[in-house]
N, C-alpha and C positions, 0 to 999 in steps of 0.2 A: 182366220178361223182358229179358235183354242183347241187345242188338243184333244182335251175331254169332249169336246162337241165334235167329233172327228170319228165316223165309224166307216170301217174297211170293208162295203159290202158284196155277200159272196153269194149270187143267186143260183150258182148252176154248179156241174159237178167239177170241182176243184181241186189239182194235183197242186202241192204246195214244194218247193224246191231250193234248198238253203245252203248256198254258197258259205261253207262258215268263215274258211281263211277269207275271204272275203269283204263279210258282214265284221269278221272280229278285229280286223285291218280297217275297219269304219275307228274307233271308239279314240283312237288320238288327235284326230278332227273333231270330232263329236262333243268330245269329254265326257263322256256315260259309254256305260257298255250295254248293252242289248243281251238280256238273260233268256237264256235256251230252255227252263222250263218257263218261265213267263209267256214265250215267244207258242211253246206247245198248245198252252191253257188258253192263249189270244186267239188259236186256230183249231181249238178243239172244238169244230161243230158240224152237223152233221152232212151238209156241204161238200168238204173236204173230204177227198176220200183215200189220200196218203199225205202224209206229212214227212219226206227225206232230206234227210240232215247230213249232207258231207263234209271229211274233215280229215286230216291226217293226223296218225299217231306216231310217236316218235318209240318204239318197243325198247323198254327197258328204261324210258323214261317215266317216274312214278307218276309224277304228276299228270301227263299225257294219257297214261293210260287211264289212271282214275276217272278222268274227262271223258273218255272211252264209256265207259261202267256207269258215269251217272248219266251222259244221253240215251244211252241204252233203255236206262231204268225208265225215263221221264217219260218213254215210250215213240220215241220218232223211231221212224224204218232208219237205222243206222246203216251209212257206206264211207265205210271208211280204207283207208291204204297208208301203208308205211313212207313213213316222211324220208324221203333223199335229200341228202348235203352232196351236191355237185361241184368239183372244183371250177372256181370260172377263174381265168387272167384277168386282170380291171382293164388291162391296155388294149385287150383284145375285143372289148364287148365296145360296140359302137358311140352308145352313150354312155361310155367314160373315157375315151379318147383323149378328148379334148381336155379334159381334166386333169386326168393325169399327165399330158403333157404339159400344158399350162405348169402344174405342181414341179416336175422337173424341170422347167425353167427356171420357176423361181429358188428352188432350190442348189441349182446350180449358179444362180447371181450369186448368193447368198456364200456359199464357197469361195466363189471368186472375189468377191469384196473381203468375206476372212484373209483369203492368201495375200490380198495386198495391204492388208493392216500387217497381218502377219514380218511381212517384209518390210513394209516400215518401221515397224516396231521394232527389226532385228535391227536395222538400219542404226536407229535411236540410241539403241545399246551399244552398239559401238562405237556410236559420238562421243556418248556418256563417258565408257570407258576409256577414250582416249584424253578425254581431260584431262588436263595438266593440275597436277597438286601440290601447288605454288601457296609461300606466305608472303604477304609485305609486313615491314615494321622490325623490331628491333627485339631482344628476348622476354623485354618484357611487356611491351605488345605489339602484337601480330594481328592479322588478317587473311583465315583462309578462303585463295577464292573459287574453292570448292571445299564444300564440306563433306569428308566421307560421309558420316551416318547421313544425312540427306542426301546422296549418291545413292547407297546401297537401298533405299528406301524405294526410292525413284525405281532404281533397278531390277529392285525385286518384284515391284507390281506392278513393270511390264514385260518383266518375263513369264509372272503368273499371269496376266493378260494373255501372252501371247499363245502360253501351254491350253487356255480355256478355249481359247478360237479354234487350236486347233484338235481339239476333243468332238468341239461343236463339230467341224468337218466332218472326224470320223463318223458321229453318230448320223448326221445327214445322208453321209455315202451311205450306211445302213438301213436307213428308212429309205433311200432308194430303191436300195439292194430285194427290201421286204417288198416296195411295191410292186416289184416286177414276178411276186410269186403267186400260185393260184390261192383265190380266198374262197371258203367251204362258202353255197346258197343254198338255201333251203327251198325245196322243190317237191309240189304236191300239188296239182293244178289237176283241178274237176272240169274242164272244161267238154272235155271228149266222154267222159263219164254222165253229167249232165246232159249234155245235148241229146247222145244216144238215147237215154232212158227216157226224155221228153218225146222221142220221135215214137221209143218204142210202145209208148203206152197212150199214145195221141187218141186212140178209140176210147181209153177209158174217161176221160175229161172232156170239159168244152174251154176249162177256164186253166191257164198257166199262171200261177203264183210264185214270182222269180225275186228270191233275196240277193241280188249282185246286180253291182254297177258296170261289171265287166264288160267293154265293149266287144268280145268275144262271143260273145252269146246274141251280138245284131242280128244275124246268119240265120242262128233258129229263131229266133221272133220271127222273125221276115218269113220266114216258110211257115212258121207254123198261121200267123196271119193268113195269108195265101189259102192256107186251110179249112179257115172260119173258124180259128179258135181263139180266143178273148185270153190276151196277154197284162197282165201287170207285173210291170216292175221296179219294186221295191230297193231305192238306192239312197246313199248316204251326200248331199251336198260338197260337192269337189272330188267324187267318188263314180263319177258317172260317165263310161267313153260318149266320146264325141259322136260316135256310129249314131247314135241315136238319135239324134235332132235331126236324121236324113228320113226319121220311120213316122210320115204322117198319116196315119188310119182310125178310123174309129173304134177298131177292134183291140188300140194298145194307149195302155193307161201309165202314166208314171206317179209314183208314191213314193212321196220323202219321207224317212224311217223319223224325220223330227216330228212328224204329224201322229207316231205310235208310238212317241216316247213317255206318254203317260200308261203307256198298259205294258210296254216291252223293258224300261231301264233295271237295271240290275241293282 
């Protein structure tokens, strides 16, 4: 089915609810982004009787805020909350364990193979320099069977060898060093925010219009189904928890945002 032949119909009274971190964490899969006054205009109708837009803002970030001020304007019920950088350890979060251990492994071969060039290499140099610097022949001709400047040549480019290897070392031991510190996440999760507000305004709707793929949100569909309220939700292609494919009912619709992307791209 084409796009444009694609209408999103809304018979009864419809609270609409838009996960933005979410929906805007869609658009690198996607390759479009889904525009927030577009998104207003496509569900401006009389139907709908809220249209909430959550989102975090970073304060003192101009840009964020400005984002702030034009959803505002566009006229969604704005809920918004200040964005947290949480410090997390990578070694300590369960799905990067493995990674990062993997990563110091291989960075510790990677050592261990320098220190034994390293050592050979010193090895070499003092082969070299022990050569003997001997001629054959008579004064007016000779053969030497070493030649310094190709000696010194030899010599010099593996000892600058040797000094690069072990730089590489240091910098390695350092990117270790760095792994093992906490790195800033950014953290602003509507989950508990959503739900709440879905459960508390259940009287006012029959229909739930849910922008996230979030498998967090199975819980209230599931209840609010239970309820007799008529759920869609509105997700992105590899963007969609698995929860979902457990919720077989007639009362709950899924709708890929590729089907709205003649009326929503930015």
């Amino acid at each position: 089915m084409e796009n444009k032949k694609f209408k999103l119909k809304i018979k009864k009274r419809t609270l609409l609810m838009v996960d933005w971190a979410n929906v805007f964490g869609w658009s690198k899969t996607l390759k479009w982004e889904v525009c927030p006054q577009k998104l207003y205009n496509f569900f401006d109708r009389p139907k709908i009787i809220d249209k909430r837009f959550y989102y975090g803002v970073e304060i003192g970030q101009q840009k964020s805020e400005d984002f702030k001020l034009r959803i505002e304007n566009i006229g969604f019920t704005s809920i918004f909350k200040e964005v947290k950088w949480t410090p997390v350890l990578l070694e300590g979060q369960s799905h990067f364990k493995k990674i990062v251990r993997d990563l110091f492994n291989v960075l510790d071969n990677v050592k261990n193979t320098n220190s034994d060039i390293s050592n050979k290499l010193y090895s070499l140099i003092k082969k070299i320099d022990g050569l003997p610097k001997i001629s054959i022949g008579n004064e007016k001709s000779s053969f030497s069977l070493s030649n310094e400047k190709e000696l010194k040549e030899i010599f010099d480019l593996i000892e600058e060898l040797d000094g690069d290897l072990k730089n590489l070392n240091i910098e390695i031991g350092g990117l270790q060093e760095n792994l093992k510190l906490p790195v800033k996440r950014r953290k602003c999760d509507f989950d508990v925010e959503i739900t709440r507000d879905a459960l508390n305004a259940q009287d006012s709707y029959d229909t739930l219009l849910l922008f996230s793929g979030d498998g967090d949100y199975s819980a209230l569909i599931v209840d609010l189904i239970q309820k007799g309220k008529k759920v869609i939700l509105v997700f992105a292609p590899g963007h969609k928890g698995k929860e979902y494919i457990e919720i077989e009912n007639s009362l709950f619709f899924e709708c890929s945002i590729n089907k709205l992307r003649d009326f929503l791209q930015k």
